[in-house]
NUTI-420399 format. One line per 3 residues: number of its first residue (from 1); their letters; for each residue y, z negated, x negated of N, C-alpha, C, O. Coordinates in pm, 1 decimal, padded with zeros to 6 digits. Layout:
! NUTI-420399
NUM) a) Y:Z:X:Y:Z:X:Y:Z:X:Y:Z:X; ...;
//
This chain:
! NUTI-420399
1) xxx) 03651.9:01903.7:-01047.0:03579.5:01779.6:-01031.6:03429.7:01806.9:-01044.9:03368.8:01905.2:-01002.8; 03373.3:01682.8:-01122.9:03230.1:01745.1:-01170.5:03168.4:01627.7:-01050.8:03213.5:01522.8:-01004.7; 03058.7:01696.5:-01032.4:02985.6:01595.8:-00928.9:02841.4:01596.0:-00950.9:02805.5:01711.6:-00973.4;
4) xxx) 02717.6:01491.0:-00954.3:02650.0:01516.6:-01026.2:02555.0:01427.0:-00915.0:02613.5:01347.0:-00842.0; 02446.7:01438.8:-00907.5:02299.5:01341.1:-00849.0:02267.0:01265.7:-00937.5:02302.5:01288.6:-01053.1; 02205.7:01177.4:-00911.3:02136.0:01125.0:-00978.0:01956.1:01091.4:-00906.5:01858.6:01050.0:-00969.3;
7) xxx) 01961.8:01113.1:-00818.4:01811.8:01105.7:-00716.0:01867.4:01241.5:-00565.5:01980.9:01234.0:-00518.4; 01806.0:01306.8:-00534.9:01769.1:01313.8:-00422.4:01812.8:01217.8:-00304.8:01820.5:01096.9:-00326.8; 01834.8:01257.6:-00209.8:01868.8:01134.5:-00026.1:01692.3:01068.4:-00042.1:01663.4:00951.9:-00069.7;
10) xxx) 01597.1:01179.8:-00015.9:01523.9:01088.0:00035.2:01420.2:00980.7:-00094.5:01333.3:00896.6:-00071.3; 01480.2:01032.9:-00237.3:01426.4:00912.3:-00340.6:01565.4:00788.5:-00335.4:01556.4:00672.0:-00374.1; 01673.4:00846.7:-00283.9:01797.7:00743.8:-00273.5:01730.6:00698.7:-00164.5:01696.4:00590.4:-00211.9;
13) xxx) 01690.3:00698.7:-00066.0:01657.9:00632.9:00057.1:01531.0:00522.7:00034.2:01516.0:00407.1:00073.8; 01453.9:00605.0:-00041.1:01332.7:00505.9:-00076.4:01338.4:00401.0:-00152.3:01282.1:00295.1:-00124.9; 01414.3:00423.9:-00265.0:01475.1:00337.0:-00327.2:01549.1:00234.8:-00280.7:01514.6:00126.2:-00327.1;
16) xxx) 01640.9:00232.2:-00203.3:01697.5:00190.1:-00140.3:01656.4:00044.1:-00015.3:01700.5:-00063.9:00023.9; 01534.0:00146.6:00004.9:01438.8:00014.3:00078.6:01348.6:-00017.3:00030.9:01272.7:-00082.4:00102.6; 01304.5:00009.4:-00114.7:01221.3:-00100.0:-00176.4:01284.8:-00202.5:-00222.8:01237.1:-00314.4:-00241.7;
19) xxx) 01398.6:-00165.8:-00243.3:01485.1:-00292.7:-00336.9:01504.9:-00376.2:-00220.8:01506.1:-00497.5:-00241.4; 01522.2:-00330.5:-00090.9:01529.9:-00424.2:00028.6:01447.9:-00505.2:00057.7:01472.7:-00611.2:00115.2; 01281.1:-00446.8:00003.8:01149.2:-00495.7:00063.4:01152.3:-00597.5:00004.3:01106.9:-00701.5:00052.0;
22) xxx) 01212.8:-00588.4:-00125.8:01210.7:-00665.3:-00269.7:01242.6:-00820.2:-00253.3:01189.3:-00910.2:-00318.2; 01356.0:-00837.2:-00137.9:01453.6:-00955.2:-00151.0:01397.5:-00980.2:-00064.5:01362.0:-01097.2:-00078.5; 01340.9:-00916.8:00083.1:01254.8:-00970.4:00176.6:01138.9:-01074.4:00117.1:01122.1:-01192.9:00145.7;
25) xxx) 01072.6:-00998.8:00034.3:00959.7:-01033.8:00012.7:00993.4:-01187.4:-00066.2:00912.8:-01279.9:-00055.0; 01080.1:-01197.4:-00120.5:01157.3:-01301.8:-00199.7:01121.2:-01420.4:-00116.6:01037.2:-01506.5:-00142.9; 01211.8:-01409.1:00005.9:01234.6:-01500.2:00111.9:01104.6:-01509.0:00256.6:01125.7:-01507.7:00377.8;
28) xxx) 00997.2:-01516.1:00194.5:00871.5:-01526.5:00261.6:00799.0:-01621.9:00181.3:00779.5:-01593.1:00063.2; 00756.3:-01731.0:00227.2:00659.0:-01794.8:00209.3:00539.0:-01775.3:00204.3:00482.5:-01735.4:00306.1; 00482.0:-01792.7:00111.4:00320.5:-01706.3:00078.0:00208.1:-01794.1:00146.9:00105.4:-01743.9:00192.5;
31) xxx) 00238.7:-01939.8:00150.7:00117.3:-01996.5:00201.1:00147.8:-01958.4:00398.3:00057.5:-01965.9:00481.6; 00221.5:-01939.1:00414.7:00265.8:-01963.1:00570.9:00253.4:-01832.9:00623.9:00176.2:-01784.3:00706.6; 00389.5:-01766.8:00527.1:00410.3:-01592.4:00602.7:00591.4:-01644.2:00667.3:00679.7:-01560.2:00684.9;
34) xxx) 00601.4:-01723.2:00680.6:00746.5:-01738.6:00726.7:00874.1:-01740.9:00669.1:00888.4:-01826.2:00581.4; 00947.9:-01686.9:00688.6:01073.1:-01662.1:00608.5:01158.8:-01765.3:00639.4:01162.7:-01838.9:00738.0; 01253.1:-01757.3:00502.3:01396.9:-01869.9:00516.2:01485.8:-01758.5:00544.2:01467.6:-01636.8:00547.0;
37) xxx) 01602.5:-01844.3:00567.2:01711.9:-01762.4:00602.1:01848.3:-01725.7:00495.7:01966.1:-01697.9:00518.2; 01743.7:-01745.7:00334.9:01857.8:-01697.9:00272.6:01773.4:-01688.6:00140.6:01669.5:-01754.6:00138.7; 01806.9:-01611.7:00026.5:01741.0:-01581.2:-00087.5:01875.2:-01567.2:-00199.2:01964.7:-01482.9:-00204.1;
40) xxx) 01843.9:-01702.7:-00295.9:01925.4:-01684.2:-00424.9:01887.2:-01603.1:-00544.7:01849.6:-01645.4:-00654.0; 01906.4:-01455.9:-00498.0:01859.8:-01346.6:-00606.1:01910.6:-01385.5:-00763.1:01858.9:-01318.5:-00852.5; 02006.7:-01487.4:-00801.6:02063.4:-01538.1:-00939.5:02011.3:-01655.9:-00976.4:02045.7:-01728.3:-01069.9;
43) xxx) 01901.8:-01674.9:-00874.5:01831.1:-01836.3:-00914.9:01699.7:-01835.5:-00831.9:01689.4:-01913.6:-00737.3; 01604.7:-01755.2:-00861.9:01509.6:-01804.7:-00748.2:01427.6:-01930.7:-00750.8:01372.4:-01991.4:-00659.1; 01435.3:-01957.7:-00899.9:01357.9:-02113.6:-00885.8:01424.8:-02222.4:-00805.7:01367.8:-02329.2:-00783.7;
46) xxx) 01526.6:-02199.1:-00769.2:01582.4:-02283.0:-00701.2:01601.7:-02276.8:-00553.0:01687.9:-02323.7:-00478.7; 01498.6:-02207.0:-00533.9:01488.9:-02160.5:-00391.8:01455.2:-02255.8:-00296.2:01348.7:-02315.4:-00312.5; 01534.0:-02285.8:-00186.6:01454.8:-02388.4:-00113.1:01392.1:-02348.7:00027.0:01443.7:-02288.8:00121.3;
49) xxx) 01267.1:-02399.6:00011.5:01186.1:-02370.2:00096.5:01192.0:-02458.5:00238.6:01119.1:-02427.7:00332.9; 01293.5:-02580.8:00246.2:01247.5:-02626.1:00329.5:01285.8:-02559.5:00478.4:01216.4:-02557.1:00580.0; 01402.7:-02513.2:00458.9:01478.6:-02436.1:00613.1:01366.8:-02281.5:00661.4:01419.6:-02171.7:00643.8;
52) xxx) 01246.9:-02284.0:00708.3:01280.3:-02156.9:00782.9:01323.6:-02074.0:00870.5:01371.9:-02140.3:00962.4; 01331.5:-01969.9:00889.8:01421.4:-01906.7:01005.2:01361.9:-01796.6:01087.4:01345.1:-01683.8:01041.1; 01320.1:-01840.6:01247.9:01285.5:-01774.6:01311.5:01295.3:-01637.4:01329.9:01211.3:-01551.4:01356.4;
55) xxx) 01424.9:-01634.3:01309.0:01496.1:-01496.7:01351.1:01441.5:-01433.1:01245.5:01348.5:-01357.7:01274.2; 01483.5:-01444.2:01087.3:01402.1:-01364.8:01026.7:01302.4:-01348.2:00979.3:01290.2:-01275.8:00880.6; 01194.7:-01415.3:01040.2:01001.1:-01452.0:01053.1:01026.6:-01340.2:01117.0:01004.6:-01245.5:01041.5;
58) xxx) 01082.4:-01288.0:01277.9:01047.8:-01171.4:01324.5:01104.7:-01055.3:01278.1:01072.2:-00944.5:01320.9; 01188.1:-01073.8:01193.0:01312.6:-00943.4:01163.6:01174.1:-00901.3:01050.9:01109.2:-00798.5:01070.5; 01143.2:-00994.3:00936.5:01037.7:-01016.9:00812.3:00907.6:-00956.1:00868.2:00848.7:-00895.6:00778.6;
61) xxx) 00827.4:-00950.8:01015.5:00697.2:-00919.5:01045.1:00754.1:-00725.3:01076.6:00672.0:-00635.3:01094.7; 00860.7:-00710.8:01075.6:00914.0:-00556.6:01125.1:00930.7:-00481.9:00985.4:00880.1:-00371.3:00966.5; 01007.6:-00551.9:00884.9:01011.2:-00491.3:00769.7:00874.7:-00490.3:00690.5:00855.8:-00384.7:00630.0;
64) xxx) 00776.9:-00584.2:00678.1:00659.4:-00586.1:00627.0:00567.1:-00425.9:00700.4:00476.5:-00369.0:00639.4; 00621.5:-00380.3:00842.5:00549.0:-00248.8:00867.0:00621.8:-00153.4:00843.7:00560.9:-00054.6:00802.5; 00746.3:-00141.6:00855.4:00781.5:-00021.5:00787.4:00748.8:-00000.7:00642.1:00717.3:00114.9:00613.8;
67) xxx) 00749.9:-00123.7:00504.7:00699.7:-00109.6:00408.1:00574.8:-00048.8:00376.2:00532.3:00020.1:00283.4; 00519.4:-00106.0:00505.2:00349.7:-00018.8:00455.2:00384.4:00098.6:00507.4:00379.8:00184.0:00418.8; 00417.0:00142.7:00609.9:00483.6:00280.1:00653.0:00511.6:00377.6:00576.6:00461.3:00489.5:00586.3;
70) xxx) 00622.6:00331.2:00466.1:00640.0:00418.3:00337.5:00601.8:00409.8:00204.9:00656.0:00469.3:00111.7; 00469.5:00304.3:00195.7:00423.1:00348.5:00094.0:00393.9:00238.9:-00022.8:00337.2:00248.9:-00131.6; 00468.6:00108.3:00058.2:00483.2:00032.0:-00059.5:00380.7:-00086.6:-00035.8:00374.4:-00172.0:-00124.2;
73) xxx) 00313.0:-00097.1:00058.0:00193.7:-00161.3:00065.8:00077.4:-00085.7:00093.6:00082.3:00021.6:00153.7; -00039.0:-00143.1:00047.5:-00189.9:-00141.1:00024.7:-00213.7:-00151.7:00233.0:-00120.1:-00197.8:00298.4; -00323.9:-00111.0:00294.6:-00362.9:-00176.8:00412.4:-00419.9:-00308.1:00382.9:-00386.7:-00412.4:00439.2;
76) xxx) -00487.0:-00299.2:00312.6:-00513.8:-00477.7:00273.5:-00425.2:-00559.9:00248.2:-00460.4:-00671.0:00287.8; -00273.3:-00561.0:00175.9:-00176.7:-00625.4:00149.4:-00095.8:-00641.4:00320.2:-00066.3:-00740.8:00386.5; -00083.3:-00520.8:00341.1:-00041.1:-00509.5:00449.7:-00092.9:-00647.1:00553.0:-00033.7:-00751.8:00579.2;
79) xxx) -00215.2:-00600.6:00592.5:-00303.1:-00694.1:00672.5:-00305.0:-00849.9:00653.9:-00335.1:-00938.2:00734.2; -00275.4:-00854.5:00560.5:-00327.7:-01007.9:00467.0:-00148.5:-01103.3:00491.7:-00119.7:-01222.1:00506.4; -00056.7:-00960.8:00484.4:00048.2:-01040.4:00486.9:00069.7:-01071.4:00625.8:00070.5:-01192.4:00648.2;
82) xxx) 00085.8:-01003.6:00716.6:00121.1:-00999.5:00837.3:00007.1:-01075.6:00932.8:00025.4:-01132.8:01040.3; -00095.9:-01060.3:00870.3:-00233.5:-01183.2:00919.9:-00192.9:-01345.7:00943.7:-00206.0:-01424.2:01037.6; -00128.2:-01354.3:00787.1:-00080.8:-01537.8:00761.2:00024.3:-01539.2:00868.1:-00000.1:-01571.4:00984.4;
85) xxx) 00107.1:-01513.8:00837.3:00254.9:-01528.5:00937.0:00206.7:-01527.6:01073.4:00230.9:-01628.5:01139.5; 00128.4:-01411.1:01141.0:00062.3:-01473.5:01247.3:-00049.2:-01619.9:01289.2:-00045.4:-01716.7:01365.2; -00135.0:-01566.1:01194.9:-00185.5:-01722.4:01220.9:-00083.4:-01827.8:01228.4:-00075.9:-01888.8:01335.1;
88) xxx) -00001.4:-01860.0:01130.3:00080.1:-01950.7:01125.3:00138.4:-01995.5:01263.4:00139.7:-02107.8:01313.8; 00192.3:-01861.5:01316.2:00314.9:-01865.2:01477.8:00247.4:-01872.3:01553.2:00287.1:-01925.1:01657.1; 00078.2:-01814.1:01544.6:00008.5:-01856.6:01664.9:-00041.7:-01995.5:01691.0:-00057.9:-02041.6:01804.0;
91) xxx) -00062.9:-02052.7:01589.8:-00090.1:-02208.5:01575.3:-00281.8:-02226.4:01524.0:-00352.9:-02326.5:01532.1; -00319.0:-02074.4:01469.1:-00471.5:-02115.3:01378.2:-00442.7:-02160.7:01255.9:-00545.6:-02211.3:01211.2; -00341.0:-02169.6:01166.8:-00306.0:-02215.1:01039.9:-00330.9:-02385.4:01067.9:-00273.9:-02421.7:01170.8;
94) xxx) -00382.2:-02461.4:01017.8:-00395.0:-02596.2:01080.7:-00289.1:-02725.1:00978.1:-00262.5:-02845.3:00979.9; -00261.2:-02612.7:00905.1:-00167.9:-02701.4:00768.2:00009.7:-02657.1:00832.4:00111.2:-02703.1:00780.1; 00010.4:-02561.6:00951.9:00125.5:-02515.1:00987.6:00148.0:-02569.6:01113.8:00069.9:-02529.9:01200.4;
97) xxx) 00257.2:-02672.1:01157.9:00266.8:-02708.0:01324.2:00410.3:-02705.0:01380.6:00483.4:-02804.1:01379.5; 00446.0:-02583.7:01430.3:00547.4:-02532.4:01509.9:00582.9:-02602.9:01620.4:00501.9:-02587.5:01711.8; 00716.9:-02708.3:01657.7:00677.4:-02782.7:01804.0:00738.5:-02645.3:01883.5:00800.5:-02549.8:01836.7;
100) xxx) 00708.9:-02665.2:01979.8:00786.4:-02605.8:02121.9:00852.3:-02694.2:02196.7:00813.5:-02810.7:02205.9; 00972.4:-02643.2:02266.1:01058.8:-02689.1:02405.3:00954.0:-02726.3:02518.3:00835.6:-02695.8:02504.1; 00996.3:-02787.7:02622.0:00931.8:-02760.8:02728.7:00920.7:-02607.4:02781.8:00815.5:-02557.4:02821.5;
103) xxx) 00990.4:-02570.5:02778.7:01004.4:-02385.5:02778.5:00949.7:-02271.9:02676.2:00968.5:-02150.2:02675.5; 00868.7:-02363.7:02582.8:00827.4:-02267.4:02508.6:00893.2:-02208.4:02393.2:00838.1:-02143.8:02304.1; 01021.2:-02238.2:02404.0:01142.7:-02177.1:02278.5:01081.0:-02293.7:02131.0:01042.6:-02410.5:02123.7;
106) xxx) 01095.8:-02210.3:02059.5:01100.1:-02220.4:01912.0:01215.5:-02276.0:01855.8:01320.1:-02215.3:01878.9; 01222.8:-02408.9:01766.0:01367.7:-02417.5:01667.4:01339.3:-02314.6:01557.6:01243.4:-02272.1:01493.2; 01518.5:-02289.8:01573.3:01539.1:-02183.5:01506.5:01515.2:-02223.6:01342.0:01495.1:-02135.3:01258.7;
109) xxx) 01520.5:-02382.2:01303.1:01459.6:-02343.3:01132.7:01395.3:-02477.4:01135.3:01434.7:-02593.8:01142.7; 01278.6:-02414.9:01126.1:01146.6:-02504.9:01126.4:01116.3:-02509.2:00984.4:01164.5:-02424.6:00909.1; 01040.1:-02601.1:00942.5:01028.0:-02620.7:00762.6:00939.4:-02500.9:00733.7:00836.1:-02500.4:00800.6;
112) xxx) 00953.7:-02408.8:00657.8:00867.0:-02292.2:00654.0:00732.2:-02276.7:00541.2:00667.9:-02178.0:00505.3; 00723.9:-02414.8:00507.0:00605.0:-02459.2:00459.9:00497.3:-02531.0:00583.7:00374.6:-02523.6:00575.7; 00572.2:-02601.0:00697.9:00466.3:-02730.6:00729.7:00473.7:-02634.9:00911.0:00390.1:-02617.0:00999.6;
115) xxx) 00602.9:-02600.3:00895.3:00668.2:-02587.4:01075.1:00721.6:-02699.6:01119.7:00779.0:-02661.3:01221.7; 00750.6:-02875.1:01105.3:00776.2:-02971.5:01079.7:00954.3:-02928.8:01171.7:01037.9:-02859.8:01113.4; 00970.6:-02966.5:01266.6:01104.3:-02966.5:01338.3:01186.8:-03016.2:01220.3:01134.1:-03105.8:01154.3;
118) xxx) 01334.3:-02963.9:01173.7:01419.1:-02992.2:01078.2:01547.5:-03042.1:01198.8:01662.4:-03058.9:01157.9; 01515.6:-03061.2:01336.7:01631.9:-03103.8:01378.9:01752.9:-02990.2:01456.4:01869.6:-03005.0:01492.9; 01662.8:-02882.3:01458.0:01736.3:-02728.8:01437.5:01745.2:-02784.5:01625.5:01730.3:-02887.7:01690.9;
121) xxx) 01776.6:-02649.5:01646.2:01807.3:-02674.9:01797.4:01662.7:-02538.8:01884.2:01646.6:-02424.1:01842.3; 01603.0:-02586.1:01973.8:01518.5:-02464.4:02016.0:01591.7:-02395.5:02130.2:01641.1:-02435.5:02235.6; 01580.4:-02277.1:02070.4:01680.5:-02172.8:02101.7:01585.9:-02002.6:02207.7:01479.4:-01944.2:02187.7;
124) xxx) 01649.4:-01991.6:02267.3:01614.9:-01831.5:02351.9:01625.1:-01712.8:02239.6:01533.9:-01632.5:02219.7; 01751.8:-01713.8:02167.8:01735.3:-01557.8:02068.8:01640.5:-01612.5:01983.4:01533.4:-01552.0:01988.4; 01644.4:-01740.0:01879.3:01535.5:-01733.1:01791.4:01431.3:-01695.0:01843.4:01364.1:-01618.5:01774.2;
127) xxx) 01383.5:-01727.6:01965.9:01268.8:-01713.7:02005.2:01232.8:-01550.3:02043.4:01129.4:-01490.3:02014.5; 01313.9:-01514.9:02093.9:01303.8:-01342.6:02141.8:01331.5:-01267.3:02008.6:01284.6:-01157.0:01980.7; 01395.6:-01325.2:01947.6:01410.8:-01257.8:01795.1:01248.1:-01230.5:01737.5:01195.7:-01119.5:01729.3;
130) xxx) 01194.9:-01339.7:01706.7:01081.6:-01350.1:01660.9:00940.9:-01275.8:01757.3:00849.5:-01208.4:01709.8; 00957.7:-01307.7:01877.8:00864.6:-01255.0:01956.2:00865.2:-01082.3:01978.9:00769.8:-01013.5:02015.0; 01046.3:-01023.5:01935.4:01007.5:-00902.8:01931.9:00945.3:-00846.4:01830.9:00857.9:-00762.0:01850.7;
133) xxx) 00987.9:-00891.8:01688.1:00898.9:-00873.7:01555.3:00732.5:-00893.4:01566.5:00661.0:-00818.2:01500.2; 00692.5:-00962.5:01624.0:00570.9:-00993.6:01649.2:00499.4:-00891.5:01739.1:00393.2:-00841.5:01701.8; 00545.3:-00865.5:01835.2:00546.2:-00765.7:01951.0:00518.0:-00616.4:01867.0:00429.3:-00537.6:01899.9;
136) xxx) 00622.0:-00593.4:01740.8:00587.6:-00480.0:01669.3:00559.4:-00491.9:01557.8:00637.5:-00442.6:01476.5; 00462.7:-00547.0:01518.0:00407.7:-00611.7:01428.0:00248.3:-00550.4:01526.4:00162.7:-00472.4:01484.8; 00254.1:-00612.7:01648.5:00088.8:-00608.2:01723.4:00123.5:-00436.3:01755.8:00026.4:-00372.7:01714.8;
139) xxx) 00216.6:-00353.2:01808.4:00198.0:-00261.7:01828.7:00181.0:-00121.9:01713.5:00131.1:-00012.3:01739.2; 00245.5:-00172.8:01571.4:00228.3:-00064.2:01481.5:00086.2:-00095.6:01426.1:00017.4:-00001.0:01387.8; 00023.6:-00261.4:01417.6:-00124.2:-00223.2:01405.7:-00191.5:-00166.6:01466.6:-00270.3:-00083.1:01422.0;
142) xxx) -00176.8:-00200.7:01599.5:-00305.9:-00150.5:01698.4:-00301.2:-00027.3:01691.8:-00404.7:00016.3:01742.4; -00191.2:00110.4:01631.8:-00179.0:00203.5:01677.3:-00256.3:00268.1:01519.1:-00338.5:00359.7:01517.3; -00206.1:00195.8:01399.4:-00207.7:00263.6:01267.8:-00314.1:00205.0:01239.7:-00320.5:00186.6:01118.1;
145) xxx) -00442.1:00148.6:01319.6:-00577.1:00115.4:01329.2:-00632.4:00103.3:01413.6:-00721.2:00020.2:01432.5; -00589.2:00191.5:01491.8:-00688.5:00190.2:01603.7:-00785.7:00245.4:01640.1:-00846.2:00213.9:01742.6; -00827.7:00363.9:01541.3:-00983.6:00356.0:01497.1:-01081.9:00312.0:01356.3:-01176.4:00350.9:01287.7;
148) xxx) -00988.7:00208.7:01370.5:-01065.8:00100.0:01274.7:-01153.7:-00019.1:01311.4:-01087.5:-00082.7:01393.3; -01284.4:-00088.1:01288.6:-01294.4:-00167.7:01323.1:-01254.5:-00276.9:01202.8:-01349.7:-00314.3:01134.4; -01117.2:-00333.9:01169.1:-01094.0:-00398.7:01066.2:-01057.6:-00532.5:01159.6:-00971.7:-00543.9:01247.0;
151) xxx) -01176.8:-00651.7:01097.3:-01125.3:-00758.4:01155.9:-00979.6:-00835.1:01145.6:-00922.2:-00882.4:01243.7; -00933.0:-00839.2:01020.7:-00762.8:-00878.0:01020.5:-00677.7:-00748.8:01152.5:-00604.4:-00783.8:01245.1; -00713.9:-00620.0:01122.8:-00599.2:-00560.2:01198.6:-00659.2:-00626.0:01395.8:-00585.4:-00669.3:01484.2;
154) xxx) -00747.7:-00614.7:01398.0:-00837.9:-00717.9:01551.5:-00766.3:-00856.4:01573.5:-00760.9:-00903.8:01686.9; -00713.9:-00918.5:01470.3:-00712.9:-01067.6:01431.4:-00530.1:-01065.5:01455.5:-00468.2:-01165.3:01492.5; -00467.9:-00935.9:01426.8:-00350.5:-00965.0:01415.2:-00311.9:-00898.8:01543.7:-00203.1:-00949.5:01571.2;
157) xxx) -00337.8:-00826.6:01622.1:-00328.0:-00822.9:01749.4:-00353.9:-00903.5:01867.1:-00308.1:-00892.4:01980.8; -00439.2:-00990.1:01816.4:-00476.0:-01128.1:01953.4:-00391.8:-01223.7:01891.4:-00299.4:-01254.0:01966.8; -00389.3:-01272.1:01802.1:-00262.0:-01337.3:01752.8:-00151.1:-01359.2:01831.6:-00091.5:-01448.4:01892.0;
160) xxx) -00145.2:-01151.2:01786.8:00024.7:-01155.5:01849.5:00017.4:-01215.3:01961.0:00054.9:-01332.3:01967.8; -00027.7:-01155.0:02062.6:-00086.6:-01147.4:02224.9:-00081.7:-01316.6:02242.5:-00005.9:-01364.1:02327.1; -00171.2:-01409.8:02153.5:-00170.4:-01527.0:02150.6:-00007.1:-01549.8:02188.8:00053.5:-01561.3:02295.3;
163) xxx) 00024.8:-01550.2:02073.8:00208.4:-01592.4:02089.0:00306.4:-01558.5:02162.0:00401.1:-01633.0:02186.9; 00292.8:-01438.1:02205.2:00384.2:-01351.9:02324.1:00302.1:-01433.5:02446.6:00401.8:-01467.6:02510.2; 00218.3:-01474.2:02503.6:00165.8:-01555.8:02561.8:00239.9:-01699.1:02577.7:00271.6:-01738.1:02690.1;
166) xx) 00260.6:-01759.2:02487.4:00328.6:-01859.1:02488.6:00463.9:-01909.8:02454.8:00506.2:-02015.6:02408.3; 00517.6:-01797.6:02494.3:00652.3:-01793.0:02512.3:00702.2:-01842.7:02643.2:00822.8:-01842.0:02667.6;
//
């Protein structure tokens, strides 16, 4: 039996999660930063933007740092992406309006253009879903700039703090 490579584990590995970053990045909204909860890789023009999804806004702010982690973002891309999506969840985006529960919980698919309640139900995991992404989102900046004085990586740590706040 002939057995043969074709990459290396760790270019199979890298590979592996760019093509991941790939479909992520698909299912992110560029004016907002917020993700839907599904990506038609055989049709993307037909993508609809109106459902977003909490859960993976925070799953989406975790993969956006490991990407820069290994290589596949710029610190400026980095910053710029993970900047919007916060503004957005913290409530400085003024074109973006997220309602809250009396408790603070988040619906789980808010329009991921406007934030516009779709009727979803506000939920405890969406909300802890998202708040832990956010949570490490504020802790891999503050750490992988923390002798920086870069106002976005400053901007995306009070943010977070903002939002874990108002939970």
């Amino acid at each position: 039996m002939i057995t043969e490579k074709c990459l290396e584990e760790t270019d199979m590995f890298l590979h592996l999660w760019k093509s991941n970053y790939e479909v992520w990045d698909l299912g992110r909204q560029p004016d907002t930063g917020i993700y839907i909860d599904h990506v038609n890789i055989e049709n993307i023009n037909s993508q609809g933007w109106g459902q977003g999804h909490t859960d993976a806004t925070g799953l989406g702010l975790a993969v956006e740092c490991v990407a820069h982690e290994l290589g596949f973002l710029s610190d400026d891309a980095f910053l710029e992406r993970v900047l919007t999506t916060l503004t957005s969840l913290s409530g400085h985006n003024p074109d973006f309006n997220m309602p809250r529960s009396k408790n603070g919980w988040i619906p789980r698919f808010p329009n991921s253009k406007t934030g516009a309640y779709n009727g979803s139900t506000f939920e405890m995991m969406p909300s802890g879903l998202q708040t832990a992404g956010v949570l490490f989102a504020k802790t891999y900046t503050s750490k992988k700039f923390a002798d920086s004085d870069n106002t976005s990586a400053k901007l995306i740590v009070q943010y977070a703090e903002e939002f874990y706040q108002s939970i």
